[in-house]
C-alpha positions in Angstrom: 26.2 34.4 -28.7 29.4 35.5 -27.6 30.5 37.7 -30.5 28.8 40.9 -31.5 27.3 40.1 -35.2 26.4 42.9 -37.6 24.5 42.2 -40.2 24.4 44.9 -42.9 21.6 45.9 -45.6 20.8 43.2 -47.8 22.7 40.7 -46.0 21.6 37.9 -43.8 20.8 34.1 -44.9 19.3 35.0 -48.2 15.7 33.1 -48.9 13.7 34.1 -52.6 10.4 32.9 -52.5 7.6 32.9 -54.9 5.9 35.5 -52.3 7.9 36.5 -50.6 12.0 37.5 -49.8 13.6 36.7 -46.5 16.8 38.2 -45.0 17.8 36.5 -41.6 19.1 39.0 -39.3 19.1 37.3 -36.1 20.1 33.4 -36.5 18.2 31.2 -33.5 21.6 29.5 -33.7 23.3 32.6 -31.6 19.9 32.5 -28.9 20.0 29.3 -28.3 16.7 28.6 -30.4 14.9 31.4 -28.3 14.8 34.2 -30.6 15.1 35.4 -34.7 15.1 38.2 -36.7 14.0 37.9 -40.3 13.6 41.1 -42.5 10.8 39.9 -44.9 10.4 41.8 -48.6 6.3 40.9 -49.2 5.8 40.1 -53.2 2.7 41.6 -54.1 -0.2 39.4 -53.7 1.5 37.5 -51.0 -0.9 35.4 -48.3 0.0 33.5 -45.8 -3.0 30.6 -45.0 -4.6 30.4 -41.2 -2.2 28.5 -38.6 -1.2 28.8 -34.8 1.7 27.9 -33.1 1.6 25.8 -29.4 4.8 27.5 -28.5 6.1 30.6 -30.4 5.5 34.2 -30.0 5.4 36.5 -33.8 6.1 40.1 -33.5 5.6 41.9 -37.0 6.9 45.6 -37.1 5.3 46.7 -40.5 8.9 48.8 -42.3 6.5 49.7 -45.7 3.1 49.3 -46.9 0.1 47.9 -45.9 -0.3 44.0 -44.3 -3.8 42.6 -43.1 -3.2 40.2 -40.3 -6.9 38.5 -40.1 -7.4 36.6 -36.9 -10.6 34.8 -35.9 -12.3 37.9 -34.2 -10.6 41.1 -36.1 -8.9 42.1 -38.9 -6.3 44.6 -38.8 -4.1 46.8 -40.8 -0.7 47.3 -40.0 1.0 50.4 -41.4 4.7 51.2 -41.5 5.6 51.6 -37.8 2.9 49.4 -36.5 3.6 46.6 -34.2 1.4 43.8 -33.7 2.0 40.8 -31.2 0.8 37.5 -31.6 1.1 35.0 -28.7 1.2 31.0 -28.5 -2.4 29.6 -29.7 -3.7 32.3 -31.7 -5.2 31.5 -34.9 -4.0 33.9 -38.1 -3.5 34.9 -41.7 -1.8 37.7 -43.6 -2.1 39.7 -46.9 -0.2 42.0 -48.6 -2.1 42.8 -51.9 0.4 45.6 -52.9 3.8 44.2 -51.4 5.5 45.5 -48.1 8.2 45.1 -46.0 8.1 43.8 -42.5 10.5 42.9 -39.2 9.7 39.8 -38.5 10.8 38.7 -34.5 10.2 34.9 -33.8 10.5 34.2 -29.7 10.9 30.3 -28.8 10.6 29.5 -32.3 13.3 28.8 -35.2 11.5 30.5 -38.3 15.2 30.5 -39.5 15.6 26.9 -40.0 12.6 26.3 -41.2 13.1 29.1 -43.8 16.1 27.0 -44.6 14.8 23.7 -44.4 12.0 24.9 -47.3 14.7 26.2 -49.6 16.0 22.6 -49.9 12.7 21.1 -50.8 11.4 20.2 -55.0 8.2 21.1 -56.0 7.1 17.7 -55.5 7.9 18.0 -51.5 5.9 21.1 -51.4 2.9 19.1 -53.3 3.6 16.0 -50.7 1.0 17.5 -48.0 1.9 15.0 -45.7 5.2 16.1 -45.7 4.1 19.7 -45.3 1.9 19.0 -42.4 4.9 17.3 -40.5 7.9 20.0 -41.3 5.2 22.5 -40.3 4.7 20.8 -36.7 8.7 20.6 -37.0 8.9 24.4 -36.7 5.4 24.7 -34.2 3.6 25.3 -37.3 -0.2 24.6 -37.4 -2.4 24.9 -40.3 -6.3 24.6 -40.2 
């Protein structure tokens, strides 16, 4: 990057999923792929299935409510102002039964094009699993 960027409330590549909403504050396009910022509005109900990633780093800074992050030997709940750290090769899930709001910080990994890259897909894509499984591995997503 070499520009300062604001980004103001509410502003940011704007991403409406059924679970969840996604504001990108920090494109991997200005890092060079190494680093984003996504501000990420949990729906209520939302889950996000078991998966690792060979190369990425997730830092979650919990902003409201409550989110479960179960890995394979503890579950833990993260409260606003919590930070939890979650290197390469670590198998997880998260929760929010009651909706949050969470920082999400993606090192070596560009969550923001893949956000992107599922906003362009049908129904039908998201049925394909095939398809799935190799956008996933795209973006160093691994499901179980």
């Amino acid at each position: 990057m070499k520009e300062k960027e604001v980004i103001r409330n509410g502003e940011g590549d704007n991403y409406n999923y059924s679970q969840d909403h996604c504001f990108v504050k920090l494109s991997s396009h200005h890092t060079k792929g190494e680093l984003s910022f996504v501000e990420d509005t949990l729906k209520p109900g939302f889950y996000l299935g078991r998966h690792h990633h060979k190369i990425m780093t997730e830092v979650f800074y919990i902003l409201e409510g409550e989110v479960e992050l179960i890995f394979d030997d503890e579950t833990i709940i993260a409260k606003a102002g919590d930070t939890i750290t979650v290197p390469p090769d670590t198998w997880h899930a998260a929760k929010c039964e009651a909706g949050g709001k969470m920082l999400s910080i993606f090192k070596n990994g560009q969550f923001d094009l893949y956000l992107e890259k599922l906003s362009k897909l049908s129904d039908a894509d998201f049925e394909d699993a095939k398809k799935m499984k190799t956008i996933n591995a795209e973006f160093d997503i691994y499901e179980a």
